[in-house]
C-alpha positions as CSV (number, residue, x, y, z in Angstrom):
1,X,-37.9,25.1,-5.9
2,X,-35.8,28.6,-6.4
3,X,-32.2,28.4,-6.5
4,X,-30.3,30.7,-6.8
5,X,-26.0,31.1,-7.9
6,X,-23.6,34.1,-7.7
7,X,-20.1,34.6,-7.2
8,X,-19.7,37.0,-4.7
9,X,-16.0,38.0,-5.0
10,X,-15.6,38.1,-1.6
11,X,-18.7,37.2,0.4
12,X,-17.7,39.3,3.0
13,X,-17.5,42.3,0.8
14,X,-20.8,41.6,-1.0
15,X,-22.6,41.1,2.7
16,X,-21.7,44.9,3.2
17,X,-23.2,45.8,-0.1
18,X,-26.5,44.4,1.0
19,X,-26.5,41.2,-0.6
20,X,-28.1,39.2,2.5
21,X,-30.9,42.0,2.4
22,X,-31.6,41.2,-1.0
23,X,-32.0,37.7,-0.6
24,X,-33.9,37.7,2.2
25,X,-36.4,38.9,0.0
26,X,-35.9,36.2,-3.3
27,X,-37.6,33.5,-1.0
28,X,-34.9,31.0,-2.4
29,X,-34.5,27.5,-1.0
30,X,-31.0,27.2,-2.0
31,X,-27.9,29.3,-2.7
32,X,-24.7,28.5,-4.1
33,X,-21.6,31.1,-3.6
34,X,-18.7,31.0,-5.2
35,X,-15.7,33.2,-4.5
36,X,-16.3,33.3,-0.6
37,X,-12.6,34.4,-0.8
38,X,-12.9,33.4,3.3
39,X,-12.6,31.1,5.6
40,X,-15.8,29.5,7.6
41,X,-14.4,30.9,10.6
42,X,-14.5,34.3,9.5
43,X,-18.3,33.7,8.2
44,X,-19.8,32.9,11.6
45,X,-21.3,36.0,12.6
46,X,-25.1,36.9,11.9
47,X,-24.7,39.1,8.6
48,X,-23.3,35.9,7.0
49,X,-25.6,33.6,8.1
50,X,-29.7,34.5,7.0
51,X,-32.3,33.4,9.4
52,X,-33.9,30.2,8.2
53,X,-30.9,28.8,6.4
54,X,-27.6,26.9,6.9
55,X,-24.9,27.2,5.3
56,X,-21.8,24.5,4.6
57,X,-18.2,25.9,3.2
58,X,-15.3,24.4,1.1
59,X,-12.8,26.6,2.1
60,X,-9.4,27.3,-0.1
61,X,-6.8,25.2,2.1
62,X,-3.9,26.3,-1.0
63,X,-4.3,30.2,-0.3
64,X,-6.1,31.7,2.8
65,X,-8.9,34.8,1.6
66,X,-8.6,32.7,-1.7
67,X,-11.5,30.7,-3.9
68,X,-14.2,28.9,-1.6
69,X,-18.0,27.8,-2.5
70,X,-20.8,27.7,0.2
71,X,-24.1,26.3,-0.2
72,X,-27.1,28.2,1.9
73,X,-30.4,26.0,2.2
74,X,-33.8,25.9,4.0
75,X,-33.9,22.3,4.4
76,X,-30.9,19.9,6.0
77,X,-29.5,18.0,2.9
78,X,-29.3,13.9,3.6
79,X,-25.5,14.3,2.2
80,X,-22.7,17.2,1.9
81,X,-19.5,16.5,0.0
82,X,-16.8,18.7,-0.4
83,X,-14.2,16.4,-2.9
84,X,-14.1,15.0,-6.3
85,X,-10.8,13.5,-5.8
86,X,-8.1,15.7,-7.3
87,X,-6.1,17.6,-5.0
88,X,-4.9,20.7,-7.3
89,X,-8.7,21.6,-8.0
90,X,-10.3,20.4,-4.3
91,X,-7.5,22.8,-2.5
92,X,-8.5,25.3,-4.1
93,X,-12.3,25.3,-2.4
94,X,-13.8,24.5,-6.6
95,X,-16.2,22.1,-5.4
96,X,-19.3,21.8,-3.3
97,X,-22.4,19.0,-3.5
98,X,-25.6,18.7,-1.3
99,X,-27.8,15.9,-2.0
100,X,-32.0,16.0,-0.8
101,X,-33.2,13.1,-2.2
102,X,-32.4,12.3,-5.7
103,X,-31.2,15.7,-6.1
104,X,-27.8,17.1,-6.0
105,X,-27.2,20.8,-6.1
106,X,-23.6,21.8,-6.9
107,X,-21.8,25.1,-6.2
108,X,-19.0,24.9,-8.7
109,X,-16.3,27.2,-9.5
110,X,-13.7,26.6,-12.5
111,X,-10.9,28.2,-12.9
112,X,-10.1,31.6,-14.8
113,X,-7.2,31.6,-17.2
114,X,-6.5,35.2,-17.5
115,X,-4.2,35.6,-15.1
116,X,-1.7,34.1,-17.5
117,X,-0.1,31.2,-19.3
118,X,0.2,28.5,-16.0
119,X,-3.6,29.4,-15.2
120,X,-4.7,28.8,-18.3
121,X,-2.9,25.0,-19.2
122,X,-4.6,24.7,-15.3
123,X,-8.1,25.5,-16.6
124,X,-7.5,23.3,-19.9
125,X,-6.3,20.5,-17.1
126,X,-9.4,21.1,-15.1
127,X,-11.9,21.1,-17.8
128,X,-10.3,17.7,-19.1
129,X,-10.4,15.8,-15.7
130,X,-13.9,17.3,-15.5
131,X,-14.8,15.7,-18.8
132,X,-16.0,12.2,-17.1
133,X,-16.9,13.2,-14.1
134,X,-19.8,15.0,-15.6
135,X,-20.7,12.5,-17.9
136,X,-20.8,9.9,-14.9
137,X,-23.3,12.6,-13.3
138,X,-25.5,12.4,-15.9
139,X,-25.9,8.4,-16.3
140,X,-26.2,8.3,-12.6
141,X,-30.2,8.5,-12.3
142,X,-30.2,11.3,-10.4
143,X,-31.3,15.0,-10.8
144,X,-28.5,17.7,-11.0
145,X,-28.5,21.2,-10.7
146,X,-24.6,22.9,-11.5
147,X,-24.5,26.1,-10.1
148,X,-21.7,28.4,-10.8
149,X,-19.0,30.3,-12.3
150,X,-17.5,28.1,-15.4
151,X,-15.2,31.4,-16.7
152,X,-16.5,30.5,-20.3
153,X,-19.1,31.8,-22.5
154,X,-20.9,29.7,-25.0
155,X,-22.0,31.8,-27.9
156,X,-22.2,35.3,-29.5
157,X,-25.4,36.1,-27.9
158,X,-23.1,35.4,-24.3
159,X,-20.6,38.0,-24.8
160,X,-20.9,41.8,-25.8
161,X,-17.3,41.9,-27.5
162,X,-17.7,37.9,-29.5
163,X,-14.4,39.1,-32.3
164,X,-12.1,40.8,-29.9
165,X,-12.4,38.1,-27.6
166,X,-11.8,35.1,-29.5
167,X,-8.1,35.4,-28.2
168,X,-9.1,36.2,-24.2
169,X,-9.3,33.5,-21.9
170,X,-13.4,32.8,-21.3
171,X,-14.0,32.5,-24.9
172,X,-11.4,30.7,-26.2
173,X,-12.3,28.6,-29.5
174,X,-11.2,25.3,-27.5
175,X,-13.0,26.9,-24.0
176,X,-16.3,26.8,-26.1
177,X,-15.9,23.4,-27.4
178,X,-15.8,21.7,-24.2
179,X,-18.5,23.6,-22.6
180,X,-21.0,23.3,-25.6
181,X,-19.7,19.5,-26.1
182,X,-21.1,19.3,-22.5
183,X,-24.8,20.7,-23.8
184,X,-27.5,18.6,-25.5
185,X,-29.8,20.6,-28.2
186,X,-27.4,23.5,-28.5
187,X,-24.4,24.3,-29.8
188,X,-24.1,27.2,-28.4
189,X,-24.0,28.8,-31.9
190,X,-20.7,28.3,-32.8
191,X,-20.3,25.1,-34.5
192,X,-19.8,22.9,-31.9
193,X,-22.3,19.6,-32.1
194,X,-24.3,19.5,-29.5
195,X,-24.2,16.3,-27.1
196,X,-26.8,13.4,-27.8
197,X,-27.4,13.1,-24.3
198,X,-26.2,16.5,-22.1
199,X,-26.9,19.0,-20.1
200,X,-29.7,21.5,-20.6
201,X,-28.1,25.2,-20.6
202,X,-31.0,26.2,-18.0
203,X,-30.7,30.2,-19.1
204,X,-30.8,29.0,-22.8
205,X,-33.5,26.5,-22.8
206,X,-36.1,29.3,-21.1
207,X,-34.6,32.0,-23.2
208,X,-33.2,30.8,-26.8
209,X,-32.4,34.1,-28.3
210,X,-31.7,36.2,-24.7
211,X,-28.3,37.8,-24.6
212,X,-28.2,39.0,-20.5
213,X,-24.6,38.8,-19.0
214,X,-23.9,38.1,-15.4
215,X,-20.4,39.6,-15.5
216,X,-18.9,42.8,-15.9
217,X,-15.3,44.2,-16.0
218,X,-14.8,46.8,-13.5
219,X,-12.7,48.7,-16.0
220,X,-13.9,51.2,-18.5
221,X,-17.8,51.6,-16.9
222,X,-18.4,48.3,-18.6
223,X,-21.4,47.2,-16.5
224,X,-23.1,50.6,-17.2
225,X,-22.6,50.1,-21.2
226,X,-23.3,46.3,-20.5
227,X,-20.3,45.2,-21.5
228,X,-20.7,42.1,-20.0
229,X,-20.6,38.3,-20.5
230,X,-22.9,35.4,-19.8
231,X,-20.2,33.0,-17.4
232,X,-22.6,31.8,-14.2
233,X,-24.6,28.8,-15.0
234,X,-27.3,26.2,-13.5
235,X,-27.1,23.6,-15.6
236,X,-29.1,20.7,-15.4
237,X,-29.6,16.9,-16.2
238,X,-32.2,16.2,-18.5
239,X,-34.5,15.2,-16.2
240,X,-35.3,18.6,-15.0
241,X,-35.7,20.3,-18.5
242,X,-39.6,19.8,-18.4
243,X,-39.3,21.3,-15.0
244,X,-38.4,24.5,-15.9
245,X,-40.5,27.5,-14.8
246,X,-38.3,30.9,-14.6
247,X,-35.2,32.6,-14.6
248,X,-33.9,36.3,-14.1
249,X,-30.5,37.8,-13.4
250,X,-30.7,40.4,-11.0
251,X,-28.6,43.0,-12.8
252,X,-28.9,45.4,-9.8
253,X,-28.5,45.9,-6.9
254,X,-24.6,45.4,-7.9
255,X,-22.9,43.6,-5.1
256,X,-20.1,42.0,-7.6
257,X,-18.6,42.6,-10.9
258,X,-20.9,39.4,-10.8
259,X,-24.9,39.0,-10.7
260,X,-26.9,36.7,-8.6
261,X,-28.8,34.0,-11.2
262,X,-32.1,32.7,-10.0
263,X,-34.1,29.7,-11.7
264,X,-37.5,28.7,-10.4
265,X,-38.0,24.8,-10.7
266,X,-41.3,22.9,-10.6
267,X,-39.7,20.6,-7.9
């Protein structure tokens, strides 16, 4: 199974770039979107809509053109949910969940902080609530794949700029603690102990000394000095670490300050 995540900062936008073209070509079974920054309505024509998939939406519902996750896939999942049962995060089009079988594949998007001081104690509020939720995902038997833009980097080998940043929302000290506390094996490099019993950091566990970014500021030619930082992730239950085959991050073509993260599963 290939799936495939990317925050498209405005699917619309990236469909005019080529994006759809490209994937036509990755022979993916699944997609997860983040940043549709649209509503469904407005992603019913053709370009949006690849022959041989369908696609399901949480749109924003707090802000129109704001947010939103899709999931694209070949086959019909058994179940779609679209809530985890908070409104302030679920408005905001954060959160969506198709289940074939046993597994779940998640298009998640947390928030970013840099926008300022109310942002930020939002993300900090996020990442708590999120705390058992994930841990309930991974004692629940099944298989998991979290697909998606978590607006945090783990480790030096994640971020171009590791000392300038230590004050930047994305790779804040307490920011890294709660993702790596989230990760079994690894640390992420920076002290934090890694969970008896977490996820498996898919990018990390195929390539343990790989420092690839999937985002890029669009100030100061940053992508073309890869200045960039490693913030979309498929992270998995444990289950499916043995079940690794692949991964790549399609650098270019560029439809995003963000890149499209493919990881091949023996599924």
């Amino acid at each position: 199974m290939r799936i495939v995540t990317f925050n498209a900062n405005g699917l619309r936008s990236a469909a005019t770039k080529g994006f759809f073209d490209w994937f036509a070509q990755q022979r993916a079974d699944v997609l997860c979107v983040q940043e549709t920054k649209a509503q469904e309505h407005q992603l019913g024509e053709a370009a949006f809509r690849p022959d041989g998939y369908r696609a399901w939406f949480r749109d924003a519902r707090t802000k129109m053109g704001y947010s939103g996750v899709a999931i694209y896939a070949k086959r019909e999942p058994d179940e779609v949910r679209t809530e985890l049962g908070w409104a302030p995060f679920d408005d905001e089009g954060r959160y969506l969940e198709a289940r074939f079988g046993r597994l779940s594949v998640v298009s998640f998007y947390l928030p970013s902080g840099s926008s300022g001081e109310e942002r930020q104690a939002f993300k900090f509020q996020v990442m708590e609530w999120l705390r058992p939720i994930l841990d309930d995902w991974l004692r629940s038997g099944r298989d998991y794949v979290l697909c998606g833009d978590f607006n945090i980097v783990r480790s030096r080998l994640d971020i171009r700029n590791w000392t300038s940043n230590q004050k930047n929302s994305g790779c804040l000290p307490p920011e890294r603690a709660w993702l790596n506390a989230q990760i079994a094996e690894d640390g992420g490099s920076d002290g934090t102990p890694p969970a008896a019993h977490g996820w498996v950091d898919t990018y990390r566990r195929l390539r343990p000394q790989g420092q690839d970014y999937t985002w890029w500021s669009n100030r100061g030619a940053a992508r073309a000095k890869d200045v960039g930082w490693r913030i979309d992730y498929q992270l998995a239950t444990p289950s499916l670490a043995s079940r690794l085959r692949a991964c790549s991050i399609a650098r270019e073509p560029r439809f995003s300050d963000h890149a499209p993260y493919t990881v091949d599963y023996d599924l």
